[in-house]
N, C-alpha and C positions, 0 to 999 in steps of 0.2 A: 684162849681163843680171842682172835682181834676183834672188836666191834668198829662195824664203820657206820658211820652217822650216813646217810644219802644227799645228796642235793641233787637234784631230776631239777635241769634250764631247760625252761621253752620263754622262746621270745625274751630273754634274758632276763627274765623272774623265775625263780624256786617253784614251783609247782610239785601236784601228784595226781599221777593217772589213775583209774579205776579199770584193773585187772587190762593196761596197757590203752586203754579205749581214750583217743585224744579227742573223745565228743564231751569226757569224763572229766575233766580235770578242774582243781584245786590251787588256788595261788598261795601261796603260803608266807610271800613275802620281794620285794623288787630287788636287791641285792641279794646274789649268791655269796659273795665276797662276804658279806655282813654275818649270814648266816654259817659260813665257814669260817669264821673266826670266833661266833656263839660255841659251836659243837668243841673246835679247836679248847676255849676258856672250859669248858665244861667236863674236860677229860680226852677230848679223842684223841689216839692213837694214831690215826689211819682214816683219811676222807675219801668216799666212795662221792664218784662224781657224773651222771649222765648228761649228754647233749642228746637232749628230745625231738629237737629239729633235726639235728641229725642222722638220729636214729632212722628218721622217716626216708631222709632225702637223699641220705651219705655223701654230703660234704659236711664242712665243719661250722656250722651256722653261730654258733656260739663260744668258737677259738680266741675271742677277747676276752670275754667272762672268766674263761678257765685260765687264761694265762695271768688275770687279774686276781684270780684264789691262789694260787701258785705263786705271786710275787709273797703276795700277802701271810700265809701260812705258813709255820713252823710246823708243820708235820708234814708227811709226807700224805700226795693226794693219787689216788688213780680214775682216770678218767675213761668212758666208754659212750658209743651212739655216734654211729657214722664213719668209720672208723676203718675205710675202705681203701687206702694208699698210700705209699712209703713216705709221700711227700707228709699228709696229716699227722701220722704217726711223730716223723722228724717234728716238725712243729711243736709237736706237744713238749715231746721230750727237749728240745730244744728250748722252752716255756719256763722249764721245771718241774713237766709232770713227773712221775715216778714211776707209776703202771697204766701203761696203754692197753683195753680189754678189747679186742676183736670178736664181734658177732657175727652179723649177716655173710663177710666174708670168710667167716672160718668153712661156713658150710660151699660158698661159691667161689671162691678162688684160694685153694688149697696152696699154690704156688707164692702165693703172695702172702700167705701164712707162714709159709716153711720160711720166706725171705726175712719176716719181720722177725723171727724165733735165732735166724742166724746172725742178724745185726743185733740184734737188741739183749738176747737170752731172755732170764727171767722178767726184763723189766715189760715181754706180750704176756698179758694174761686171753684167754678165750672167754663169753660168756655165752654158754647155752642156755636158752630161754626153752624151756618146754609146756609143750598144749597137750594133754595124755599121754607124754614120753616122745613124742614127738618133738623135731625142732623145728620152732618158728623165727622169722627172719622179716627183716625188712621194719623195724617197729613194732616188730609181733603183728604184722598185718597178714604176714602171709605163713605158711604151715608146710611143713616140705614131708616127704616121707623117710626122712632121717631119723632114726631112732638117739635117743640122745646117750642111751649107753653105746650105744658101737662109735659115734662121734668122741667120744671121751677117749675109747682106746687107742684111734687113730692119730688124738692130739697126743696122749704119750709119748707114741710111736715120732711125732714130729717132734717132741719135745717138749713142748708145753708142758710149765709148773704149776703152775695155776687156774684155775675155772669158776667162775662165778655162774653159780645153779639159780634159777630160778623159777620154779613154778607158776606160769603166764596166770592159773585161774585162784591162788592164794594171793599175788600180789594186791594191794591197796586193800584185803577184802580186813584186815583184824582179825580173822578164824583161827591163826598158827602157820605153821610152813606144815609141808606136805613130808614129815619124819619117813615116813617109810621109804618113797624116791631117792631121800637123801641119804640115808641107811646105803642102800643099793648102790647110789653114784659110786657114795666112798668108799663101798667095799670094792667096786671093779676096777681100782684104777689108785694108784700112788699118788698120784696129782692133787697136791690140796686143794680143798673144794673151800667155797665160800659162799655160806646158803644166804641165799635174797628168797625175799616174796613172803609175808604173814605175818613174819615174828613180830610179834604183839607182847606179850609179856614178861614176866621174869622166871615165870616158867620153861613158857620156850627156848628162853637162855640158855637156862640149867640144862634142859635137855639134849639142845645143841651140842653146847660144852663135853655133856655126858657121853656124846658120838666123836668127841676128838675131834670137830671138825677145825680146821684152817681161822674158816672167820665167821660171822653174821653180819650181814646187811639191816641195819634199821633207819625206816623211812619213816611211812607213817604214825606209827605210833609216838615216835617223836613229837613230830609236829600238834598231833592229839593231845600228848603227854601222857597219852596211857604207860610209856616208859619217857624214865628219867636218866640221861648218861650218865649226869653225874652220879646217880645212887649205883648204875651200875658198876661203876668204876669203883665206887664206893665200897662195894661189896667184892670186888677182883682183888681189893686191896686187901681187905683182912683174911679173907680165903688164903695168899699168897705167903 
């Protein structure tokens, strides 16, 4: 299972929200670049990357930032939040991103999904953010009446390889990820799933792992330090 370290830009500092809330947030640090070259030295595999302005506003508020982790990085980085048009999409990938994750628009322009899944293939991933199985959109401001398992088959059906899950009311919270939802996603659907939102410990890890899933998302507890990448890494090694 890949771990990907998080970096969430707003205003081009590393931050973290509290269960999505931008009244909520956390600065963690003024260079993204710096702190994706921290996770980078520490083990990572694979950098999970949000544009938070984005998210909000759907253009690319933070398209230098990321093109400047992206020069910078020997791993490969995927990037999501805002994420509404071929031209942004181009952009990135043109940058050096690796995986472009499509949210708000997966639910509101299906067409322009199918478009980026026929240019690009695996390099669209989708991310469904769910509120009680529901999907929310827009920066997780807004709540639509999509259930996010029927979302999941119809992205199969378009193609879609990959999906980054995340439970809106476990994120930033430290409690765990929400195992049962993610049980469920992964049995409805082929599409590797990559749980975001809670994972706090090395428990959660194990558990994770224990489900086969794709990948884990860790954010905050990084920055807390309640988990260590490198012990994680640490311990993928001798398991291996």
């Amino acid at each position: 299972m890949i771990l990907f370290p998080a970096i969430d830009i707003r205003n081009g500092k590393c931050v973290r929200l509290i269960q999505g809330d931008y009244d909520q947030e956390i600065v963690y640090g003024d260079s993204p670049t710096e702190m994706a070259l921290l996770w980078e030295k520490q083990g990572a595999e694979f950098i999970h990357i949000v544009d938070l302005d984005g998210a909000k506003t759907g253009d690319s508020a933070n398209q230098k930032a990321i093109e400047a982790i992206a020069k910078a990085a020997k791993v490969p980085i995927q990037v999501g939040g805002g994420i509404r048009s071929m031209e942004i999409i181009d952009a990135h990938i043109q940058s050096g991103v690796d995986r472009v994750i499509i949210g708000t628009a997966a639910i509101t322009n299906r067409p322009f999904l199918k478009e980026a899944v026929q240019k690009y293939g695996d390099q669209i991933a989708v991310s469904i953010d769910a509120r009680n199985g529901f999907v929310a959109t827009d920066g997780w401001t807004e709540t639509t009446d999509t259930k996010a398992l029927d979302l999941l088959q119809e992205l199969d059906e378009i193609g879609v390889k990959t999906v980054v899950y995340t439970d809106i009311f476990k994120d930033g919270m430290m409690q765990g990820p929400n195992f049962e939802e993610l049980q469920a996603v992964h049995e409805a659907s082929p599409i590797d799933i990559i749980a975001s939102g809670g994972v706090t410990s090395e428990e959660d890890i194990e558990k994770l792992q224990g489900m086969d899933l794709y990948g884990a998302i860790i954010g905050k507890a990084l920055y807390e330090g309640s988990l260590s990448l490198e012990k994680l890494r640490e311990g993928a090694v001798r398991e291996s």
